[in-house]
Each structure stands twice: as C-alpha cells, then as structure tokens.
N, CA, C and O atoms as a DFTB+ gen file, in Angstrom:
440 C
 N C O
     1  1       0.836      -1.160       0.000
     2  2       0.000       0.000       0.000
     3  2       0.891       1.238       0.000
     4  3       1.564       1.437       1.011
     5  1       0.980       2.174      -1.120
     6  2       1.024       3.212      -1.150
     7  2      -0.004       4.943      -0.733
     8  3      -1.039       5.290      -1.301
     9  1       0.456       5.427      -0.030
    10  2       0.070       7.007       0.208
    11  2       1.147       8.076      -0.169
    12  3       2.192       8.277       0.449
    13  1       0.613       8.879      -1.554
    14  2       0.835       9.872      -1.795
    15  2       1.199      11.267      -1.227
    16  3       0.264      12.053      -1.076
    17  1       2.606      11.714      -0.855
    18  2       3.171      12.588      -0.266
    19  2       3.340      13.646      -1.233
    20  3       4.014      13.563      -2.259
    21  1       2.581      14.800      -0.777
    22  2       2.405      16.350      -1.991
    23  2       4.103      16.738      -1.369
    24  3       4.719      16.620      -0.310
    25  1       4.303      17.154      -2.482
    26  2       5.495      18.093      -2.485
    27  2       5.430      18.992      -1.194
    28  3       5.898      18.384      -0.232
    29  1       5.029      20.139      -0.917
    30  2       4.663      20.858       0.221
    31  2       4.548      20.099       1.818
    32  3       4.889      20.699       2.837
    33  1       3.988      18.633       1.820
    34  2       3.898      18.576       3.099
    35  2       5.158      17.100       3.469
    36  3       5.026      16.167       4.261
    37  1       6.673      17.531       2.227
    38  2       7.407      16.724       2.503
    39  2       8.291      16.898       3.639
    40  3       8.627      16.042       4.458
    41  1       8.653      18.230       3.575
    42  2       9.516      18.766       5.151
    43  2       8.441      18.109       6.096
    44  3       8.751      17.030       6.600
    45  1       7.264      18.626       6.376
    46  2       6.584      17.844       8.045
    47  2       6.615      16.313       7.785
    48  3       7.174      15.683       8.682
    49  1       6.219      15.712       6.934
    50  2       6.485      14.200       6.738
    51  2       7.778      13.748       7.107
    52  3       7.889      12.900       7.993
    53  1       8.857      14.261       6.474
    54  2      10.079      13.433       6.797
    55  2      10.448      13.970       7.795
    56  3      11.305      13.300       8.372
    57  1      10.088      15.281       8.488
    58  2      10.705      15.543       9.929
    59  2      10.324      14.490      10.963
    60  3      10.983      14.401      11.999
    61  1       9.496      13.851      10.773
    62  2       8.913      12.430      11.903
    63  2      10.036      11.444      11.607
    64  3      10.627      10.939      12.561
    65  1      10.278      11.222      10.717
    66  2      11.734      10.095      10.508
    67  2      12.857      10.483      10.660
    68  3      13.670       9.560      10.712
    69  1      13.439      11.878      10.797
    70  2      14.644      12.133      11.751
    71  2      15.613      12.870       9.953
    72  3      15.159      12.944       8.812
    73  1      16.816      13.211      10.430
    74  2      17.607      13.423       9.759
    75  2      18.151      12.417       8.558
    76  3      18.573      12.533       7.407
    77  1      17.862      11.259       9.609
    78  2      19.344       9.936       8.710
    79  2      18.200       9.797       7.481
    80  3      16.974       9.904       7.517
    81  1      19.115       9.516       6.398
    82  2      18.266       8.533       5.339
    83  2      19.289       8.003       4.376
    84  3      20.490       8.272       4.352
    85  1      18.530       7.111       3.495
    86  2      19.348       6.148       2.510
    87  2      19.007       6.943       1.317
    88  3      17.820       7.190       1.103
    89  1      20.328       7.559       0.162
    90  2      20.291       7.794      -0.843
    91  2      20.810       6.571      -1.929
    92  3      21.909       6.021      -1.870
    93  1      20.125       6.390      -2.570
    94  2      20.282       5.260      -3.957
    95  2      20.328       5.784      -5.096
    96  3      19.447       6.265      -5.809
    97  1      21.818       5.617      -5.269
    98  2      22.598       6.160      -7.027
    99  2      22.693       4.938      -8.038
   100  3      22.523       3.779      -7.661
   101  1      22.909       5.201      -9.031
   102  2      23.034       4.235     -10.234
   103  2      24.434       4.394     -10.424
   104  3      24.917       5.498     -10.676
   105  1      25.244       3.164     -10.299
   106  2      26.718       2.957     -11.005
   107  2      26.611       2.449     -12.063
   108  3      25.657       1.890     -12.603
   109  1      27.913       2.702     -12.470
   110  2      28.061       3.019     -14.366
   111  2      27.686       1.686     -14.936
   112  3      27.360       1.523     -16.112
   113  1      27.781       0.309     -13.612
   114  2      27.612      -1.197     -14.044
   115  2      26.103      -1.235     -13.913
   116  3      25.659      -2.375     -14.055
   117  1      25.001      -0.102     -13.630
   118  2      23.539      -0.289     -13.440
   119  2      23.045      -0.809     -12.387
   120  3      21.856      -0.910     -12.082
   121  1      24.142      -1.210     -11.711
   122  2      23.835      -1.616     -10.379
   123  2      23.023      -0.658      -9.318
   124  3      23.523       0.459      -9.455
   125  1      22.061      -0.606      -8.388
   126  2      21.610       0.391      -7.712
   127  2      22.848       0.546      -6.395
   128  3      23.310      -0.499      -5.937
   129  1      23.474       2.295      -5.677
   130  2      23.849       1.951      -4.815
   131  2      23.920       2.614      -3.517
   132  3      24.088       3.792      -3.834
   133  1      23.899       2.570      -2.539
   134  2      23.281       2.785      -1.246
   135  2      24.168       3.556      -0.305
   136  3      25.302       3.077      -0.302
   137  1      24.058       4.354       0.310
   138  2      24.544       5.113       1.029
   139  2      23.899       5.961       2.392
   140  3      23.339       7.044       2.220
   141  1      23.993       5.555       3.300
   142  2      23.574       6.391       4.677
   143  2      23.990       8.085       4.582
   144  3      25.147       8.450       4.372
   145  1      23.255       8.690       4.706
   146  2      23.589      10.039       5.066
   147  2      22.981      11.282       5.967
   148  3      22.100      10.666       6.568
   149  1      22.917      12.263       6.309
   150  2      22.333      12.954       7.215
   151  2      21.459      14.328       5.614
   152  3      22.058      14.994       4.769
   153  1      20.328      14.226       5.813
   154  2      19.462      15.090       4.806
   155  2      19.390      16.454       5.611
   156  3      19.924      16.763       6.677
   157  1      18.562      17.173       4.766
   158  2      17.926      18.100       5.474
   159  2      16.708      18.598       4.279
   160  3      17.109      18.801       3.133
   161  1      15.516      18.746       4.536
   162  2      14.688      19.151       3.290
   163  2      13.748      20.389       3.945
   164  3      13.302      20.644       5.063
   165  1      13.712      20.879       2.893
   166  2      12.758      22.364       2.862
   167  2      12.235      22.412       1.025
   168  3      12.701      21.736       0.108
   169  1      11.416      23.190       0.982
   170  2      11.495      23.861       0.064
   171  2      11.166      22.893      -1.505
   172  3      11.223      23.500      -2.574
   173  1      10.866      21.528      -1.484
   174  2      10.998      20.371      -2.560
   175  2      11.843      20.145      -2.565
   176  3      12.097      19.422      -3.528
   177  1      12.975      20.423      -1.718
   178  2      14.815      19.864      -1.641
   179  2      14.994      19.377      -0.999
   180  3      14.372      19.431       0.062
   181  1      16.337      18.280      -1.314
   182  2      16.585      17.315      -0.349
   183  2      18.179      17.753      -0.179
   184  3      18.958      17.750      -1.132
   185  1      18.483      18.061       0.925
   186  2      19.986      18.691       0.426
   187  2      20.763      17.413       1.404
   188  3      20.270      16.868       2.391
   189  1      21.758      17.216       0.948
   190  2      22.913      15.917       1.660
   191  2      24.110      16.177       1.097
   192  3      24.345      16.858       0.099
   193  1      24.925      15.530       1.874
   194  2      26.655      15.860       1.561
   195  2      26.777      14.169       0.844
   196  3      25.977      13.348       1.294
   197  1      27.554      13.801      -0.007
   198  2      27.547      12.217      -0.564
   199  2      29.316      11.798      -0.674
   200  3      30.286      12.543      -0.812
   201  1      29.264      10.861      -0.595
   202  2      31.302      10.210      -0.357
   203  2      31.393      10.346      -2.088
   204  3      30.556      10.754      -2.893
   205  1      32.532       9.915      -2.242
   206  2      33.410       9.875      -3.626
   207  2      32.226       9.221      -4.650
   208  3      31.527       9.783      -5.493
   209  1      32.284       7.949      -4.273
   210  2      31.329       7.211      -5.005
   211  2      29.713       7.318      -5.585
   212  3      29.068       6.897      -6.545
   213  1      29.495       8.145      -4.385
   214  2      28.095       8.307      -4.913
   215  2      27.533       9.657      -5.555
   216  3      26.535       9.952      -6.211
   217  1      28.549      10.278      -5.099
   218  2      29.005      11.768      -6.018
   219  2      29.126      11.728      -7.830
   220  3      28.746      12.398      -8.790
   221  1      29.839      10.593      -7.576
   222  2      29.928      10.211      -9.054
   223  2      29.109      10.189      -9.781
   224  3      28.904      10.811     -10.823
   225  1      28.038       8.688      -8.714
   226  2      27.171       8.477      -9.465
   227  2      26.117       9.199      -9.978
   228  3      25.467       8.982     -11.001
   229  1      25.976      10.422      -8.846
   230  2      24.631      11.471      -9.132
   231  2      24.995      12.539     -10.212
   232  3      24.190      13.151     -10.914
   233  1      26.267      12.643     -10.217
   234  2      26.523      13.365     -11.358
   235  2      26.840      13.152     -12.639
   236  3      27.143      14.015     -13.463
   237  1      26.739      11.537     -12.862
   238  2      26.647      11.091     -14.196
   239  2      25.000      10.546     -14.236
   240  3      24.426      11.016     -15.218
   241  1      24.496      10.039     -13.751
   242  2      23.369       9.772     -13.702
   243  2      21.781      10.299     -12.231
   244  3      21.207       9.774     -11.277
   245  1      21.777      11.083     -12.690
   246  2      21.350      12.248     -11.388
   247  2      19.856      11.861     -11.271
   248  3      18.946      12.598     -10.891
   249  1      19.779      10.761     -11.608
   250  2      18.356      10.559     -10.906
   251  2      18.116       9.559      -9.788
   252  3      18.209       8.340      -9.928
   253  1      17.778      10.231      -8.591
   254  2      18.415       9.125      -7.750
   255  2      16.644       9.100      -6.388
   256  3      15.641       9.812      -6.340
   257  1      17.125       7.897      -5.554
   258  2      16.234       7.895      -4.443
   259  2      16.619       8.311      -3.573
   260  3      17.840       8.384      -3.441
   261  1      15.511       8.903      -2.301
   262  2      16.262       9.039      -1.144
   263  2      14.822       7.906      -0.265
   264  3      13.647       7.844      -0.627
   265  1      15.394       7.252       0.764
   266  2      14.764       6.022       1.631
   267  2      14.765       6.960       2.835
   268  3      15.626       7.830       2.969
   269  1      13.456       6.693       3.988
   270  2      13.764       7.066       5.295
   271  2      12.906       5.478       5.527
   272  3      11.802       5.039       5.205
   273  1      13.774       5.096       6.064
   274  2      13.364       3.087       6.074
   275  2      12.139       3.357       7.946
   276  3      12.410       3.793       9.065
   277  1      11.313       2.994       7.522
   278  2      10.386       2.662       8.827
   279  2      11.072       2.668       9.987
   280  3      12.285       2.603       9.786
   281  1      10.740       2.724      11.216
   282  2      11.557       2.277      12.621
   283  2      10.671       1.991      13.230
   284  3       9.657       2.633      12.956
   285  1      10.549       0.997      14.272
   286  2       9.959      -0.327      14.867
   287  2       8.819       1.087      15.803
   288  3       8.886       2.053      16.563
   289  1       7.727       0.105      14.884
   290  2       6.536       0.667      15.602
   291  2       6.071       1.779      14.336
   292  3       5.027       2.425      14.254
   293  1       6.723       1.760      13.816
   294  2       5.836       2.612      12.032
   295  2       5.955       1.900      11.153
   296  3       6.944       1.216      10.887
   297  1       4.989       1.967      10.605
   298  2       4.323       1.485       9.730
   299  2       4.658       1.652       8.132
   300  3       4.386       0.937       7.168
   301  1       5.298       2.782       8.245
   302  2       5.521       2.991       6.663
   303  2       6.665       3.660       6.538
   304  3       6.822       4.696       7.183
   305  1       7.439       3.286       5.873
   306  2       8.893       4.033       4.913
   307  2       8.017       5.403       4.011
   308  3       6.835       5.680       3.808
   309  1       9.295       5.988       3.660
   310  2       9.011       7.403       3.520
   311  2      10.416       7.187       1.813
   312  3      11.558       6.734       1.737
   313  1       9.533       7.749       0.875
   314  2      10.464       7.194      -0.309
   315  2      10.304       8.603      -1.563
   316  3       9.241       9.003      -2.036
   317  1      11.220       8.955      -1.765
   318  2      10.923      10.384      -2.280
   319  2      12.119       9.696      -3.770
   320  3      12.999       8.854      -3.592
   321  1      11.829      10.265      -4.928
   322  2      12.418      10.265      -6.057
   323  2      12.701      11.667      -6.759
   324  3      11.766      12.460      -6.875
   325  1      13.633      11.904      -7.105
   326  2      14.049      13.203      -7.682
   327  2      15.072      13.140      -8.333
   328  3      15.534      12.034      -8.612
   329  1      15.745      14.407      -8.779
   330  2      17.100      14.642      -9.680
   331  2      17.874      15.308      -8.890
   332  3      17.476      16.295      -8.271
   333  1      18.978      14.885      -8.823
   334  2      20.416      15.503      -7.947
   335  2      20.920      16.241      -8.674
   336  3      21.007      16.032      -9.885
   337  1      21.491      17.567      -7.907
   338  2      22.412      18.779      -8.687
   339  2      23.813      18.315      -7.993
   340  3      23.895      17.137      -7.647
   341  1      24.776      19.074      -7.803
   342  2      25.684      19.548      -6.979
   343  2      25.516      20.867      -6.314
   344  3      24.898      21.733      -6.934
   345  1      25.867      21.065      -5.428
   346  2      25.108      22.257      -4.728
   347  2      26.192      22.986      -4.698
   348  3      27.109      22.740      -3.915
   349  1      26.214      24.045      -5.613
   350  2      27.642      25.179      -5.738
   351  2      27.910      25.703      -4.542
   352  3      29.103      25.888      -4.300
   353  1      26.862      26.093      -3.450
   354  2      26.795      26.759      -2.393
   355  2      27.847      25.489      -0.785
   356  3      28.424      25.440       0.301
   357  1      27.500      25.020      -1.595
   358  2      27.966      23.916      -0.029
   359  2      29.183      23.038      -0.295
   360  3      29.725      22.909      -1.392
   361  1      29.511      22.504       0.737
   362  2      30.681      22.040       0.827
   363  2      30.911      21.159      -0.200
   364  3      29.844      20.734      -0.644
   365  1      32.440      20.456      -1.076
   366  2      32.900      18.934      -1.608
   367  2      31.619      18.088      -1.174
   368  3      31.298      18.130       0.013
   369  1      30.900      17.353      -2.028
   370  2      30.381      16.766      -1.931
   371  2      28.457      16.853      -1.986
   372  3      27.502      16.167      -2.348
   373  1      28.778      18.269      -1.322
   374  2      27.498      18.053      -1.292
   375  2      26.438      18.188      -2.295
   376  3      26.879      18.503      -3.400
   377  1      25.199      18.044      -2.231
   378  2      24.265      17.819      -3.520
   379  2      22.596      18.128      -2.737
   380  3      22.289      17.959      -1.557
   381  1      21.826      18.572      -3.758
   382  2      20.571      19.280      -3.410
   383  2      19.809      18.416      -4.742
   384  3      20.059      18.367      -5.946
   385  1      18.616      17.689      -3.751
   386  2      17.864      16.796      -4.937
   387  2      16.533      17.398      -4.890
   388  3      15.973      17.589      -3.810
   389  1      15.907      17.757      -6.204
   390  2      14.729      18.509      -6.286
   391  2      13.808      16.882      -6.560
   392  3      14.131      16.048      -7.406
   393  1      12.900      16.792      -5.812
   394  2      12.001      15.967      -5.831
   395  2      10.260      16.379      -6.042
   396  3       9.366      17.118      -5.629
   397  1      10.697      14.867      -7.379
   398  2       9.603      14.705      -8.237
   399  2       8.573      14.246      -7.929
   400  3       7.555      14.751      -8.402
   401  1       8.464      12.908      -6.853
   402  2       7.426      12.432      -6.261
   403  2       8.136      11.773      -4.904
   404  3       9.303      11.562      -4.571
   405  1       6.906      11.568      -4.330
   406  2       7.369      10.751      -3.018
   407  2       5.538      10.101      -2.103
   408  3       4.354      10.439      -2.116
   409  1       6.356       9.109      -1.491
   410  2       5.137       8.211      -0.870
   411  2       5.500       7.351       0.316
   412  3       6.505       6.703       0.609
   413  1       4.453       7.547       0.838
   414  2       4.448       6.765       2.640
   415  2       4.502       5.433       1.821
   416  3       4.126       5.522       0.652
   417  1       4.915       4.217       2.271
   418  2       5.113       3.052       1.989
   419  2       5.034       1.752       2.410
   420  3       6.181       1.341       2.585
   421  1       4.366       1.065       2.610
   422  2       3.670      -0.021       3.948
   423  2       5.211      -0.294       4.099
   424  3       6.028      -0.125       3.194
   425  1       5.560      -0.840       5.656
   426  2       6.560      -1.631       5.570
   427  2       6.293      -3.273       5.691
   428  3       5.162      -3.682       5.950
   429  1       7.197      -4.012       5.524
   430  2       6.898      -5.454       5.688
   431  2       6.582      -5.726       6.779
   432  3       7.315      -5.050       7.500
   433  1       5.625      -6.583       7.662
   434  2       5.612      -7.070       8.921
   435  2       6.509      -7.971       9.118
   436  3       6.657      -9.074       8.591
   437  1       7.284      -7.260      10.162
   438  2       8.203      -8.425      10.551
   439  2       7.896      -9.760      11.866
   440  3       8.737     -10.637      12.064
C-alpha cells in the first residue's frame, strides 16, 4: 500500500523520521547503490553531503532515491524520487535533490 506525499507537506512528513536517510545512485555497471547520510529538506529539496562514489554516481546519472526506512513501531517508509544537482553553495560533496514524487510506503511485517 502506497500514500501519496504532496510536495509541500514533505519537510513535516520526513521531519517524523529524523535526519538519517538512505540515498540510492546508479553505477556506471547499473547496479543500484546505497549510502547512509544525514538530509535536510525544505522547500521540494533534499539537500545531503555524498562520499566519492556516490558523487559520481549522481553526477553522471542524477536521478536518484532518497529512503527514510520505517523504525519499529511505524508502519511505513518514507520514499521520495528526484534529480540531484551539486550544490555550488555547499561544501565537496554536497548535492541538493529537487524531488519529483514521493510516498508513505507499507513496511513489511516483521
């Protein structure tokens, strides 16, 4: 089961799941790939700092996910899709993803 997250009420949505989240880049082998990082969103942006590797990947192929994975006792992951820039303003590394869609996400019962 999917629920539809409007652009506008993505800052209060993902502020309930905290800072951390999982960004997922595409390497050049098509492989999907995964990375922990600390976000921050306002505005339809997802702004994050990314290591060597996944820097790469968003800047050859800049369409990427960001995951806020459920935590015990919720119910649903938080899954936003967008396009990654590099963020001229901020430090090596970092990157600002304008997001296209996003959705609450059942999680599995464990």
């Amino acid at each position: 089961m999917s629920i539809p997250v409007a652009p506008e009420e993505l800052p209060k949505v993902a502020h309930k799941y905290g800072r951390a989240a999982y960004i997922l880049t595409t390497g050049a082998d098509s492989r999907v790939r995964i990375t922990h990082c600390a976000v921050e969103v306002s505005n339809g942006l997802v702004g994050c700092k990314l290591g060597r590797g996944s820097s790469a990947n968003a800047m050859q192929r800049p369409g990427v996910s960001v995951l806020w994975a459920a935590t015990p006792g919720e119910p649903m992951s938080l899954i936003a899709d967008g396009t990654a820039r590099v963020d001229a303003a901020g430090e090596e590394g970092s990157f600002l993803i304008s997001v296209e869609s996003a959705m609450l996400h059942r999680a599995a019962p464990l």
